[in-house]
BAFI-3210 file (N, C-alpha, C; in Angstrom, 3 decimals, decimal comma, padded with zeros to 6 digits):
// residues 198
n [1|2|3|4|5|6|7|8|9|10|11|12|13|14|15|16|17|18|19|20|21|22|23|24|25|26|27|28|29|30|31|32|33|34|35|36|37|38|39|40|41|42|43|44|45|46|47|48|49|50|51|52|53|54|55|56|57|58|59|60|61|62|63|64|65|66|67|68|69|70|71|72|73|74|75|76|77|78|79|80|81|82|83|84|85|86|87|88|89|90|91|92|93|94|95|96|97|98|99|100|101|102|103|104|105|106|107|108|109|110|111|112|113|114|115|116|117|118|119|120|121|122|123|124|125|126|127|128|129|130|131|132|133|134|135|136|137|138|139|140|141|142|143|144|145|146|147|148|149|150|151|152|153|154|155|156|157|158|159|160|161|162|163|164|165|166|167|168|169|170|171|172|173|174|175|176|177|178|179|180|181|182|183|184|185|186|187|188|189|190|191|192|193|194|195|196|197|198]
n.u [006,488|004,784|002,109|-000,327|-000,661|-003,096|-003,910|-004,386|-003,322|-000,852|000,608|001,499|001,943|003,320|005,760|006,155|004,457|003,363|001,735|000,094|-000,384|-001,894|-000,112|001,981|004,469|004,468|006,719|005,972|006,993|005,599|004,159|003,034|000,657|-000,467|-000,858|-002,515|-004,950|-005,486|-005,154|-007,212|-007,638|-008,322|-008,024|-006,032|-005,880|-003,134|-001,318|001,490|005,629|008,076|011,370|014,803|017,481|020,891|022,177|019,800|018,645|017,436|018,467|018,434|017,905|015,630|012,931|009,869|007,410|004,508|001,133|-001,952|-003,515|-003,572|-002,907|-001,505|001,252|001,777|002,771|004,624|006,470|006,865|008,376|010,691|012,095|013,217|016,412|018,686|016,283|015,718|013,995|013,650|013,334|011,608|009,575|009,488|008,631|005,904|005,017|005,403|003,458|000,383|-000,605|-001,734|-001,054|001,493|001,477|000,086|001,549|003,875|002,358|002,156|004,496|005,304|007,727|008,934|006,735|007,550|010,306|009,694|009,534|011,604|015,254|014,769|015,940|016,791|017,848|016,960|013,976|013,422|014,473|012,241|010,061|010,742|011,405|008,832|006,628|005,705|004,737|003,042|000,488|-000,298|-003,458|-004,418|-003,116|-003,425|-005,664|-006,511|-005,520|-006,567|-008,563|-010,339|-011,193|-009,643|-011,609|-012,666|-014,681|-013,884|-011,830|-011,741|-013,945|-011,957|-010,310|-012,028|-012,264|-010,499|-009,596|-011,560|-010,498|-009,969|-007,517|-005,763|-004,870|-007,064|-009,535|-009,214|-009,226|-011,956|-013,368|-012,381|-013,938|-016,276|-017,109|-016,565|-019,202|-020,410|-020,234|-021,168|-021,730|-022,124|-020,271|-020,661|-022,318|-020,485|-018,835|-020,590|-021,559|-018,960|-018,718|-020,133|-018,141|-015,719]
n.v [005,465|002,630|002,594|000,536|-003,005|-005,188|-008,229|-011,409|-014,397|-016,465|-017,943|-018,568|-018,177|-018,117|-015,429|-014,638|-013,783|-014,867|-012,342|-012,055|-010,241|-008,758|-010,732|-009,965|-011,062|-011,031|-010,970|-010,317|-009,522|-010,199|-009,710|-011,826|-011,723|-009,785|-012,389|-013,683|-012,572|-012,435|-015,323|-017,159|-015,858|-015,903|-013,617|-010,503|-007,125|-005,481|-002,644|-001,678|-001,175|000,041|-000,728|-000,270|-002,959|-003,796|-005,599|-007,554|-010,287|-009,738|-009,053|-006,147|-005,107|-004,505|-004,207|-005,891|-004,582|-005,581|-005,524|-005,535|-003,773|-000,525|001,007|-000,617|-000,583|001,785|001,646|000,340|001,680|004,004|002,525|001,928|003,877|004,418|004,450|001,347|-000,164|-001,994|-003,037|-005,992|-006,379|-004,562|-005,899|-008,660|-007,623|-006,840|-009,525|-011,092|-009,767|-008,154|-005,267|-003,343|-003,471|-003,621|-000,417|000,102|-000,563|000,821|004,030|003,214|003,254|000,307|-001,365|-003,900|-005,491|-004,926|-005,646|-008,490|-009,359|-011,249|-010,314|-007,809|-005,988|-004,450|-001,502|-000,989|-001,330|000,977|002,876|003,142|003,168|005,756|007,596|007,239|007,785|010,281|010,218|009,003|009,656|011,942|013,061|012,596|010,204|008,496|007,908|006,422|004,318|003,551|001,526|002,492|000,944|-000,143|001,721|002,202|003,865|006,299|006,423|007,505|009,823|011,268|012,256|013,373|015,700|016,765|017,282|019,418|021,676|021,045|021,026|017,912|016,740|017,825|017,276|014,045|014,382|014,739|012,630|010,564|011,164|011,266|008,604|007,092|007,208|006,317|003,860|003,194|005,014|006,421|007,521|009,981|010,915|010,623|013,063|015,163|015,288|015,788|018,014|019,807|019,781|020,946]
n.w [-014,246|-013,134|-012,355|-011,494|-011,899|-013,814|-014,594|-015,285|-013,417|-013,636|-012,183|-008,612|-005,277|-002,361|-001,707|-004,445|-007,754|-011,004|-013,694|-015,772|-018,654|-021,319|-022,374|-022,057|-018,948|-016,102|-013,506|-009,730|-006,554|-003,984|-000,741|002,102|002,903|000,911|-000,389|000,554|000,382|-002,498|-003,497|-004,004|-006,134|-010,252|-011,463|-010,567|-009,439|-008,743|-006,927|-007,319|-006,610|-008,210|-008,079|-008,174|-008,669|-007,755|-007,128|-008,145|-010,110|-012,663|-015,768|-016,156|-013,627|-012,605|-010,372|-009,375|-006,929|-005,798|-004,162|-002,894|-001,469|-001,345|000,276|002,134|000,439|000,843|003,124|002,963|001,184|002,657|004,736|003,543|003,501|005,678|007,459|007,269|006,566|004,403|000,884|001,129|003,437|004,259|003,479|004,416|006,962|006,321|005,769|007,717|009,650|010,087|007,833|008,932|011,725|011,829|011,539|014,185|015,908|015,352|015,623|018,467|019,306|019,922|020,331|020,621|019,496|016,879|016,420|017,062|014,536|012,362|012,105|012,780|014,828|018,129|017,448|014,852|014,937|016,338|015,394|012,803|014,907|015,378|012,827|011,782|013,296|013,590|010,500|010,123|011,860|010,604|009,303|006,937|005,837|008,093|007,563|005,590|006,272|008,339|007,591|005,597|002,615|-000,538|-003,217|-005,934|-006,998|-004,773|-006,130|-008,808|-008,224|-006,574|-008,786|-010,313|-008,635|-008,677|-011,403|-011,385|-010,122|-007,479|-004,302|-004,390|-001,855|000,174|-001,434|-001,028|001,979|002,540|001,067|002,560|004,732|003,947|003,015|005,157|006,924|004,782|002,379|-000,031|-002,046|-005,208|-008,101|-008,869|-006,745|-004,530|-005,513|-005,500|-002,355|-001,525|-002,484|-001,083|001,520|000,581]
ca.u [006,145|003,666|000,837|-000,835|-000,923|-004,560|-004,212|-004,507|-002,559|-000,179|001,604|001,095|003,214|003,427|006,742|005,926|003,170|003,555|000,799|-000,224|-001,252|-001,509|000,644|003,388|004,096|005,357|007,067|006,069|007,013|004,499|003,898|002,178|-000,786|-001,351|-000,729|-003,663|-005,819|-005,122|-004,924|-008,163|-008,435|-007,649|-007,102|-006,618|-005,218|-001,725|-000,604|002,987|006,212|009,537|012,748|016,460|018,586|022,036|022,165|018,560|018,980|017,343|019,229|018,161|018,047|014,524|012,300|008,407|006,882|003,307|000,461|-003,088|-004,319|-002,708|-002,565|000,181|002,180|002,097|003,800|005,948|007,147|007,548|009,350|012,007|013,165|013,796|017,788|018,449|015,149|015,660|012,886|013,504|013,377|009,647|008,182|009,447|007,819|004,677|004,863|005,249|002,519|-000,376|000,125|-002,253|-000,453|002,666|000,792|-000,767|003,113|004,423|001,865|001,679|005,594|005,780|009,052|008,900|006,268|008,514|011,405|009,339|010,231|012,992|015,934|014,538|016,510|016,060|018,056|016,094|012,383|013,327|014,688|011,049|009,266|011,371|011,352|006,944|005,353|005,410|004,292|001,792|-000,012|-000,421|-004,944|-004,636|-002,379|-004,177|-007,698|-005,829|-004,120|-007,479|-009,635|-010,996|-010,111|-009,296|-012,623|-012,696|-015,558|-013,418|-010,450|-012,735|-014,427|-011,000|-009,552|-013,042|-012,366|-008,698|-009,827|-012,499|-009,796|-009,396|-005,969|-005,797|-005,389|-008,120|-010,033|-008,792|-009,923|-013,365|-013,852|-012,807|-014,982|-018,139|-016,735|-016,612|-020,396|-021,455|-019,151|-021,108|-022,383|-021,831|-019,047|-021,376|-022,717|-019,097|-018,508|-021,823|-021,684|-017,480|-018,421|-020,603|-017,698|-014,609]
ca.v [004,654|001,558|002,636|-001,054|-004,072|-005,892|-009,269|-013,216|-014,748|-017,271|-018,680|-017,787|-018,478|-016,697|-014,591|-013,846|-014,140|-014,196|-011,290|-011,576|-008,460|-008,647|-011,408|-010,260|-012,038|-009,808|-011,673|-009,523|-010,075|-009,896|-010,131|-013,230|-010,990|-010,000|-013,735|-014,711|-012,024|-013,274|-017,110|-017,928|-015,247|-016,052|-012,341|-009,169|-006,143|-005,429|-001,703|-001,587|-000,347|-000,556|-000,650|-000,950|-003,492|-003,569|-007,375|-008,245|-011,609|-009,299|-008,070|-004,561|-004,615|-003,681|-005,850|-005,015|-005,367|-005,867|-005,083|-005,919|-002,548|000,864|000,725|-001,585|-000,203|003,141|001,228|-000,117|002,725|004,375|001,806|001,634|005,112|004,217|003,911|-000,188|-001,062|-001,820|-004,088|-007,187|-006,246|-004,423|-007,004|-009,427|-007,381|-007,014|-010,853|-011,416|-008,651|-007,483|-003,667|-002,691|-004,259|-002,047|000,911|000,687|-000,718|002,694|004,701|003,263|002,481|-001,061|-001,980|-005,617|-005,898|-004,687|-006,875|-009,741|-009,806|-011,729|-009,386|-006,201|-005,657|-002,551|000,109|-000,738|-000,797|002,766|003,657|003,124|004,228|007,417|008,313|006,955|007,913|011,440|010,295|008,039|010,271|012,454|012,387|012,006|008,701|007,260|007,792|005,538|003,223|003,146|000,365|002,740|-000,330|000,709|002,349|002,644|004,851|006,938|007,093|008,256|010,883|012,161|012,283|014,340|016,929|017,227|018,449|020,654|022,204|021,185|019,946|016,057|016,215|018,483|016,196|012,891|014,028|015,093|011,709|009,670|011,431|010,702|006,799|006,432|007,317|005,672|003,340|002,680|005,712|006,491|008,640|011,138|011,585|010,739|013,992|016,003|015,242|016,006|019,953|020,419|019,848|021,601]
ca.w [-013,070|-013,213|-010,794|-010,986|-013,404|-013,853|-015,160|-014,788|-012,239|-014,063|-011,166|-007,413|-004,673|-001,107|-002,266|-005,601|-008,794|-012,565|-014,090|-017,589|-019,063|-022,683|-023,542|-021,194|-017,958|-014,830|-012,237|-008,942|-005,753|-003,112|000,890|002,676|003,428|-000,404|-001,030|001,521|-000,514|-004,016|-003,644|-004,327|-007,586|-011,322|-011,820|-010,091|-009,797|-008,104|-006,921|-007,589|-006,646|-009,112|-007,464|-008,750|-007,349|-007,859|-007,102|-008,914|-011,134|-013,749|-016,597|-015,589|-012,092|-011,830|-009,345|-009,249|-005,373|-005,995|-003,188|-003,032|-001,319|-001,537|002,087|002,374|-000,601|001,386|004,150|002,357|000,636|004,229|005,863|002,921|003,587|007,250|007,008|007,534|006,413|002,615|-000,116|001,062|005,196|004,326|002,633|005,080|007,723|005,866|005,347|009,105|010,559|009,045|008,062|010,669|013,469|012,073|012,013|015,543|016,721|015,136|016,562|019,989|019,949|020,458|020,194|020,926|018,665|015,672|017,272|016,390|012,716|011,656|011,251|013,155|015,772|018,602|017,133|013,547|015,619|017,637|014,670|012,411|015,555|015,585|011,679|010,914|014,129|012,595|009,529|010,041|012,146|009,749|009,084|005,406|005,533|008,876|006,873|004,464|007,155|009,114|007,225|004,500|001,388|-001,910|-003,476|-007,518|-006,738|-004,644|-006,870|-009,762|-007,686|-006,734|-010,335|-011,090|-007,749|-008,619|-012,514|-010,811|-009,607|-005,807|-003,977|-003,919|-000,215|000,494|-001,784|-000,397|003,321|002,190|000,402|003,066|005,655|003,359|002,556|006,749|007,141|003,779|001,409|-001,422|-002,957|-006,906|-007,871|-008,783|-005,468|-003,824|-005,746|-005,013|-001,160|-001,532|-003,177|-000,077|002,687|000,213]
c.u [004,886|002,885|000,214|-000,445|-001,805|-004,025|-004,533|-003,099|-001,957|000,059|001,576|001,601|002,974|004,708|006,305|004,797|003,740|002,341|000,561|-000,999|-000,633|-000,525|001,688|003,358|005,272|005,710|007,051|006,197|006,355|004,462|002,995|000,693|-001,374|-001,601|-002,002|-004,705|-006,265|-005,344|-005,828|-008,719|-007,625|-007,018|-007,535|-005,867|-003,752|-001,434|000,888|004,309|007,652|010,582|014,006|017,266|019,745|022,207|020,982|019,253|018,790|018,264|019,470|018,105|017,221|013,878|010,980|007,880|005,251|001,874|-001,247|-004,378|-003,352|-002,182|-001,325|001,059|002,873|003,276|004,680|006,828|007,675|008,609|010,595|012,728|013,572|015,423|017,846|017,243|015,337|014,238|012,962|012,876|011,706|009,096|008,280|008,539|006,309|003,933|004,509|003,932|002,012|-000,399|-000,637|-001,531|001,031|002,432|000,700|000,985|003,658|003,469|002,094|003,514|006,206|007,119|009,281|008,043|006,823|009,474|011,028|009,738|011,465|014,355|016,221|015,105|016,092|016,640|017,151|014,589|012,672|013,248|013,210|009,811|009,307|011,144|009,341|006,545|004,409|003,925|002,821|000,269|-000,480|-002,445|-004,946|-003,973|-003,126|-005,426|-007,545|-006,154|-005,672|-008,420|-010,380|-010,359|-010,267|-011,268|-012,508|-013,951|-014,948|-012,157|-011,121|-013,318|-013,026|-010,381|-010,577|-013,242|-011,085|-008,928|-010,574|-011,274|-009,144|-008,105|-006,504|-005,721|-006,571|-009,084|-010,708|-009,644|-011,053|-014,203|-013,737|-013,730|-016,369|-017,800|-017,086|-018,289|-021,243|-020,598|-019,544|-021,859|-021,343|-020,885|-019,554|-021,945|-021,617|-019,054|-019,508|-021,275|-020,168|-017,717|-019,166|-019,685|-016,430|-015,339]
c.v [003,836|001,660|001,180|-001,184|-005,155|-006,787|-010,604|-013,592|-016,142|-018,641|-017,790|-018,580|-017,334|-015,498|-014,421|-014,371|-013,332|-013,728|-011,266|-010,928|-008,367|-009,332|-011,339|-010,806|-011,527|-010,577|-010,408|-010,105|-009,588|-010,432|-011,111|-012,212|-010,503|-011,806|-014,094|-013,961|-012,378|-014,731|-017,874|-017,394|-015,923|-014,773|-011,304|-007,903|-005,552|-003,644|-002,127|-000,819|-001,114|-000,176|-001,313|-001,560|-004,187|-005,858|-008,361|-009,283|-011,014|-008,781|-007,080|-004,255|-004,162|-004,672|-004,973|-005,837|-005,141|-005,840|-004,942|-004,667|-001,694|001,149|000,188|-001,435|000,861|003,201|001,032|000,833|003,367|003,756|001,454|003,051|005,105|003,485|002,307|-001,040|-001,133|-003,171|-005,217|-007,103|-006,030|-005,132|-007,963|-009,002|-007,713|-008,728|-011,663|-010,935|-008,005|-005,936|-003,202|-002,896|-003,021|-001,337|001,234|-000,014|000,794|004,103|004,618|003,126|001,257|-001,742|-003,335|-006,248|-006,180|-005,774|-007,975|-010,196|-010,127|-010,426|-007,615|-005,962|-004,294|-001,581|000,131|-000,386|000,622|003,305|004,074|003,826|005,594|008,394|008,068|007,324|008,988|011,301|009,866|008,906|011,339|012,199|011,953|010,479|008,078|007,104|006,449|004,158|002,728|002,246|000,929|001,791|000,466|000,586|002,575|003,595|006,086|007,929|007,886|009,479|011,754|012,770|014,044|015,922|017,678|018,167|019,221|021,930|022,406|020,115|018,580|015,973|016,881|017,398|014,762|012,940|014,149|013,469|011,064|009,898|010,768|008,777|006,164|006,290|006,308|005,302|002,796|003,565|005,764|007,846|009,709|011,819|011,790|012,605|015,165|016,131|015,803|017,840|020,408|020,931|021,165|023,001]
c.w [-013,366|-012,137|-010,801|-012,346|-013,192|-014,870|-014,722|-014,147|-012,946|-013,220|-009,697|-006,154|-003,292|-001,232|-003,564|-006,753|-009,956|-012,883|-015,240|-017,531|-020,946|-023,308|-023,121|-019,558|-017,056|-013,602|-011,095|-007,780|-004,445|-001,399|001,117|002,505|002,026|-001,000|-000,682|000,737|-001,692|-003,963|-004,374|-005,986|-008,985|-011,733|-011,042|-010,287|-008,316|-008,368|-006,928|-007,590|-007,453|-008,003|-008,185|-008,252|-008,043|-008,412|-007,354|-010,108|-012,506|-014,518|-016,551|-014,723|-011,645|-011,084|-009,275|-008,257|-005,933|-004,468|-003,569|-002,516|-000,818|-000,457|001,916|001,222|000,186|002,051|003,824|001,842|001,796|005,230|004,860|003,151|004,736|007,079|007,862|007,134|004,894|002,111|000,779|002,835|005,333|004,075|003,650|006,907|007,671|005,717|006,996|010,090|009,377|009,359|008,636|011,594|013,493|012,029|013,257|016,778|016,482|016,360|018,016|020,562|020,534|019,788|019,604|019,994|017,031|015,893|016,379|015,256|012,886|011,441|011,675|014,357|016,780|018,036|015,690|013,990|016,022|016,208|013,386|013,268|015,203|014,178|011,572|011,260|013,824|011,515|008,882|010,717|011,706|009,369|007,896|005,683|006,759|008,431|006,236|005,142|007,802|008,553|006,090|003,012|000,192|-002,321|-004,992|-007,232|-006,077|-005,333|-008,421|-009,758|-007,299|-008,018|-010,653|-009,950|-008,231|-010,445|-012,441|-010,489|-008,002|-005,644|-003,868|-002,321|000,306|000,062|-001,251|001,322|003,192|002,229|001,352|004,294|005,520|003,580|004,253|006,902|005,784|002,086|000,028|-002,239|-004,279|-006,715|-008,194|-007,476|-004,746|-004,281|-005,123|-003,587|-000,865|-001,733|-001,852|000,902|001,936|-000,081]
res [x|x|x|x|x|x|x|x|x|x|x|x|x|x|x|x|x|x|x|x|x|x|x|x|x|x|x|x|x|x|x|x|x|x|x|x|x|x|x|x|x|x|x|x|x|x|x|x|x|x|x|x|x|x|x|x|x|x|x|x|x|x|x|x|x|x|x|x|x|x|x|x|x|x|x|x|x|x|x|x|x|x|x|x|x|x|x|x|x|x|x|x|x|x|x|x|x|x|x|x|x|x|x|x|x|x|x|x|x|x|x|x|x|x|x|x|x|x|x|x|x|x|x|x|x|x|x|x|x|x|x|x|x|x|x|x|x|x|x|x|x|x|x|x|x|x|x|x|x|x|x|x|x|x|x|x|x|x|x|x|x|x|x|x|x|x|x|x|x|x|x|x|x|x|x|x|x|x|x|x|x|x|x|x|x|x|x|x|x|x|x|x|x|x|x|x|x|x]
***
């Protein structure tokens, strides 16, 4: 699995961006809302999810969705297991409504809000209400969902709790507790101030 791909931005486009990385050149296809993130960079870094598609132009049938913060990958990944919602339906959500807005629609149940998208009809909204509301609610994934942005300081400090020997979610809620009160300490302290609460 390709957890991200960090390179220069070839070609950039609100549906999709070519990625050079060493000479090779990754066509990914990306949501309006990473587009509006990216636009202005020469290079960045893209979380990433692979998917196989039957009817992909590729030779292989793989297609790489691309995502600008882990956040909205999450979603994405969540709202493709919702039966009727397949790749092209999430992204077009994500492209329509920023993944807060579907978060706090899931949570709060807004129907009509979901509706809105192109494509989403009510039994597909109930049906996303009915399978995420669960899921989303969940504290580890709304810590996520709630505005904490991707952190290389955090993901570093987790890596270094998780070979300490503590669970990644145990971990994970620790870290973003500290990150809420104070987002730019060193991953040494992330960690220090992290062994106090676990």
């Amino acid at each position: 699995m390709i957890e991200y791909l960090k390179g220069r931005l070839v070609e950039k486009n609100p549906a999709y961006v070519i990625l050079e990385q060493n000479g090779t050149g990754y066509l990914i296809n990306i949501s309006l809302q990473t587009y509006s993130a990216i636009k202005d960079f020469e290079e960045t870094k893209l979380y990433t999810h692979l998917a196989f598609k039957i009817e992909a132009t590729t030779p292989t049938g793989l297609v790489i969705y691309g995502f600008y913060e882990p956040a909205e990958r999450q979603l994405y990944r969540m709202l493709i297991t919702v039966s009727g919602v397949g790749n092209n339906t999430a992204m077009l959500m994500l492209s329509s409504l920023a993944y807060q807005k579907i978060i706090q629609a899931i949570q709060q149940g807004e129907i009509n809000v979901l509706k809105g998208v192109k494509g989403i009809g009510n039994k597909t909204a109930q049906r996303i209400i009915v399978e995420l509301q669960d899921k989303i609610g969940k504290e580890s994934v709304a810590a996520e969902f709630l505005g904490i942005k991707h952190n290389t300081q955090k993901d570093e400090a987790l890596i270094g709790l998780t070979t300490l020997g503590f669970g990644k979610q145990a971990a994970e809620k620790a870290l973003n507790t500290i990150l809420k009160n104070n987002s730019n300490l060193s991953v040494e302290n992330l960690i220090k101030e992290a062994l106090k609460i676990l």
